[in-house]
N, C-alpha and C positions, 0 to 999 in steps of 0.2 A: 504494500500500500504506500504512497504517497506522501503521508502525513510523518511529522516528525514525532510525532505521538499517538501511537492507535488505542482505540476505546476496549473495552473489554471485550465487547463483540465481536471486534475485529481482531482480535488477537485470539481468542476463541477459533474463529472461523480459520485464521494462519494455522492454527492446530489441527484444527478438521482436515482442512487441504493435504496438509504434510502426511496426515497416515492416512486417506482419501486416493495420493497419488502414489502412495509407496506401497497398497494395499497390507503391510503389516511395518509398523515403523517401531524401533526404539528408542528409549527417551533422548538418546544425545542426537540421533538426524533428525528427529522432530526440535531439539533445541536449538540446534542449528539452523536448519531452515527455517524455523518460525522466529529467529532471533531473539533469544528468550534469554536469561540467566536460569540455572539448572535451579537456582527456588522458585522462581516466580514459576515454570515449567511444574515442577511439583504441584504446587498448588493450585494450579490450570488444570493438569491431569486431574488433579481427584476430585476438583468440583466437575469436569466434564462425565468422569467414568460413573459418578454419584447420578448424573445427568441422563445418563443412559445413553449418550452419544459417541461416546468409545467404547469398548471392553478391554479388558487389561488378560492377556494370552500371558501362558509361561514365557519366562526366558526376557522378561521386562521388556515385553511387544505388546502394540495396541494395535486394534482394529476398527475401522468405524462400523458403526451399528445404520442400521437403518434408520433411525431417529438423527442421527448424526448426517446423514445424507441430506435428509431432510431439510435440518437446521442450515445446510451449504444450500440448497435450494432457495429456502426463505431469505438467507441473509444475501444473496446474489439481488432475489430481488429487490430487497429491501436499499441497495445501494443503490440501484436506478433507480426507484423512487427518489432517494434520497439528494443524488445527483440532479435530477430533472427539478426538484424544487429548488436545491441552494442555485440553480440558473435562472429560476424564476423569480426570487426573491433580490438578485442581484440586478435584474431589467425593473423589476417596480423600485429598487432600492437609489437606479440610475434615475429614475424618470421621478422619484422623491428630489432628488438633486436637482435636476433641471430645472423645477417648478421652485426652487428653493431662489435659484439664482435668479428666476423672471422678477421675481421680488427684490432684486437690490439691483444696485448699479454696475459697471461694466468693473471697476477694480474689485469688489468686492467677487463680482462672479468669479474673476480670474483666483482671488483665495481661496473661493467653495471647490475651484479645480485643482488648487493644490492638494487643500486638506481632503477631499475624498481620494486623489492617488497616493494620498500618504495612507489614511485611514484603508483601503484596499490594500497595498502591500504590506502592513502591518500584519492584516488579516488572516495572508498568504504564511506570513513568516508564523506562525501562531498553529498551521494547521498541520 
């Protein structure tokens, strides 16, 4: 993912993926590819396997369960949702600005142009 910090969900889901595509993964290639620290990965696992969304196999192997399929299904979509609105909220977010600036004068508009591509990259930097 993207973001310089991912949500629980998504880091979840990095988990899913990783024994999803490896079809039996143990905990250090799923720490690795899910770029995890071996506790935070610990305690990922056992709320997931608590979850019903991995099984834990001998020989310190997980599998995904069919619930855990699932939850990659859901969370796929749930990102294009998710995506499609922070685009939509960023076009009414612009056209907030515009209407902002029809209300002042021509240097001030040029400020409100500053401060929202500061306020935008800021944003960026944050995600």
């Amino acid at each position: 993912m993207g973001n310089k910090y991912r949500s629980r969900l998504e880091i979840i889901a990095d988990i899913l993926c990783v024994v999803n595509d490896n079809d039996i993964a143990r905990k250090t290639r799923i720490m690795y590819q899910a770029n995890l620290s071996y506790k935070l990965l610990t305690q990922y696992l056992n709320d997931i396997v608590e979850a019903g969304l991995v099984t834990f196999r001998t020989e310190d192997c997980y599998t995904l369960t069919r619930k855990g399929r699932e939850f990659l299904a859901k969370f796929g979509e749930y990102c294009k949702h998710r995506e499609k609105a922070e685009v939509q909220f960023n076009q009414v977010e612009d056209q907030r600005v515009m209407l902002e600036m029809m209300c002042h004068n021509v240097e001030a508009m040029n400020t409100n142009l500053n401060v929202r591509s500061v306020e935008k990259r800021n944003k960026l930097d944050y995600k």
